[in-house]
C-alpha positions in Angstrom: 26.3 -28.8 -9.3 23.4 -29.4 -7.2 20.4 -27.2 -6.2 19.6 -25.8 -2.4 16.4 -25.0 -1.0 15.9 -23.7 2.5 14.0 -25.9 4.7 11.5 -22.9 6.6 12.0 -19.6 4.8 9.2 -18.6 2.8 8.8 -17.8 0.1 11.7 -20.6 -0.8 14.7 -19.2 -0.8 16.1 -21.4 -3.8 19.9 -21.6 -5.3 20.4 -23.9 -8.4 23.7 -25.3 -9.5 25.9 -24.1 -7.1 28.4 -25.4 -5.1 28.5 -26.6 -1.2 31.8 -24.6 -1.0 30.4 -21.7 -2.2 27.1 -22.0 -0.1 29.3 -22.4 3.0 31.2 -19.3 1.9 28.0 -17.3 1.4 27.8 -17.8 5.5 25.4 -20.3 4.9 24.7 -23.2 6.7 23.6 -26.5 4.8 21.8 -28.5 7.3 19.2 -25.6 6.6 18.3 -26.4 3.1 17.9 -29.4 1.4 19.9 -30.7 -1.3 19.0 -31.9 -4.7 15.1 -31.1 -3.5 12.4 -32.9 -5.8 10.8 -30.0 -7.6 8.9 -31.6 -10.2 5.7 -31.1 -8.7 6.0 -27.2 -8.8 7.3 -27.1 -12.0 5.6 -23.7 -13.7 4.1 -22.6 -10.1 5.2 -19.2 -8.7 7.3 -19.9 -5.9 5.1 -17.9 -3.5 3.0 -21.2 -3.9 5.5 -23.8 -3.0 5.4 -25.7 0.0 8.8 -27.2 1.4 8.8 -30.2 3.7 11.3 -29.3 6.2 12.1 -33.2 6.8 12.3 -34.4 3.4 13.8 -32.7 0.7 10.2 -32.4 -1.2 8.7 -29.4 -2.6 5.1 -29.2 -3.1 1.8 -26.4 -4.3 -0.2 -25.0 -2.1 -3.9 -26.2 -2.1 -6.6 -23.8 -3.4 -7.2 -22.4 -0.1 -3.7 -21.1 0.6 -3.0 -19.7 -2.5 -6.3 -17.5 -1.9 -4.8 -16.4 1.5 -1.5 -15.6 0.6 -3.1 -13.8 -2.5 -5.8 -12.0 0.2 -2.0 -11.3 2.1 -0.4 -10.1 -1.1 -3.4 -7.8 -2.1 -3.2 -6.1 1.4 0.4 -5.3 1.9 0.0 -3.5 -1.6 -2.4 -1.3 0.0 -0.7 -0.7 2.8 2.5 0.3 0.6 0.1 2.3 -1.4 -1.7 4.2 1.6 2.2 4.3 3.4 2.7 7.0 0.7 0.1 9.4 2.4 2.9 9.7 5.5 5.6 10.6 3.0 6.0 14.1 3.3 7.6 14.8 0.0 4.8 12.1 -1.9 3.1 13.8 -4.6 -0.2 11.4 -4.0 -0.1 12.7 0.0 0.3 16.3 -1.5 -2.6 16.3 -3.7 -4.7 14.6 -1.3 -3.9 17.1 1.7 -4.7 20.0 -1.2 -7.9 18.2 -2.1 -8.8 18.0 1.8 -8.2 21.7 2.2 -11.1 22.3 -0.5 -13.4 19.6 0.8 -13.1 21.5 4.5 -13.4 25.0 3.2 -16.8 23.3 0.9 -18.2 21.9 4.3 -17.3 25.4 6.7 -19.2 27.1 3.7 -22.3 24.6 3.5 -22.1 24.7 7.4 -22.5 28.5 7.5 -25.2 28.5 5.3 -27.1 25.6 7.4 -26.5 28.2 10.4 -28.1 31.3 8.9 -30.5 29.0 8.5 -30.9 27.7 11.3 -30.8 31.6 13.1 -32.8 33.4 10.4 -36.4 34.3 12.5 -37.7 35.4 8.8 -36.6 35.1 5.1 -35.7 38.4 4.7 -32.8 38.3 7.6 -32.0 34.4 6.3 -31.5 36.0 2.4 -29.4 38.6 4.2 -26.6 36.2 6.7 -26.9 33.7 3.5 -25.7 36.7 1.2 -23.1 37.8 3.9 -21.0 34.6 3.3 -18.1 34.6 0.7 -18.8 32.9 -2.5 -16.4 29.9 -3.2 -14.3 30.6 -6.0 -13.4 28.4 -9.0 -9.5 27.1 -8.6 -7.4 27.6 -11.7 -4.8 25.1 -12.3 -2.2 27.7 -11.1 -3.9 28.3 -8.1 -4.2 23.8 -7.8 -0.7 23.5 -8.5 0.4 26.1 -5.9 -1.6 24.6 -3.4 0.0 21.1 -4.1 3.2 22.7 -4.0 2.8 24.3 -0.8 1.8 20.8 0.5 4.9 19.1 -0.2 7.2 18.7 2.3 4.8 19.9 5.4 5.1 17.5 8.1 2.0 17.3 10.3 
């Protein structure tokens, strides 16, 4: 049974031993792969680096240069995927990170008040006194962590 590549698709779409009649049945149409393609030359290269000739039934590797782009491609739809799961609402990574920018705004409204009474005090003794009237920031226990997670799960912004 012979072997199909398709002619343009990328990365090669490729069936091996199969039959025309079952290609056709697939919905397939044959004059868009190549039969019996020579594939000697990619022979232990990941098909993401394979290079079809659309005329002739050939199948090459990618030079240097475009293996490093479609690596540089690769590298950035995995961090899109990864920063993607920041808009899932029910994504324990968005929930943490929505939890851990609740504590980073409530560190800079504290530091900011304290900059103010600074920035108002006419002496020391009324700058110790609006510096002292601010709230302390508490430690988080890992109940009070986990709860904040919790409640971050499933809010849509």
């Amino acid at each position: 049974m012979p072997t199909y590549i398709h002619k343009t698709d990328y990365p090669p779409v490729l069936f091996e031993s199969i039959s025309p009649n079952k290609m056709i049945a697939a919905g397939r149409d044959l004059a868009d792969y190549h039969e019996g393609p020579d594939l000697s030359a990619v022979e232990g290269v990941a098909r993401i680096y394979w290079v079809v000739d659309p005329v002739n039934p050939v199948v090459t590797e990618m030079l240097q240069g475009e293996k490093d782009t479609v690596d540089a491609n690769l590298v950035i739809a995995a961090r899109d995927a990864i920063t993607a799961q920041i808009d899932d609402v029910e994504d324990l990574v968005r929930a943490v990170v929505l939890a851990v920018l609740d504590e980073l705004n409530l560190h800079a409204s504290t530091t900011t008040a304290i900059l103010d009474a600074i920035d108002n005090g006419s002496n020391l003794a009324q700058v110790k006194s609006d510096v002292a009237a601010i709230a302390d920031l508490q430690q988080r226990t890992l109940a009070q962590t986990r709860n904040a997670i919790r409640t971050k799960l499933g809010l849509v912004m």
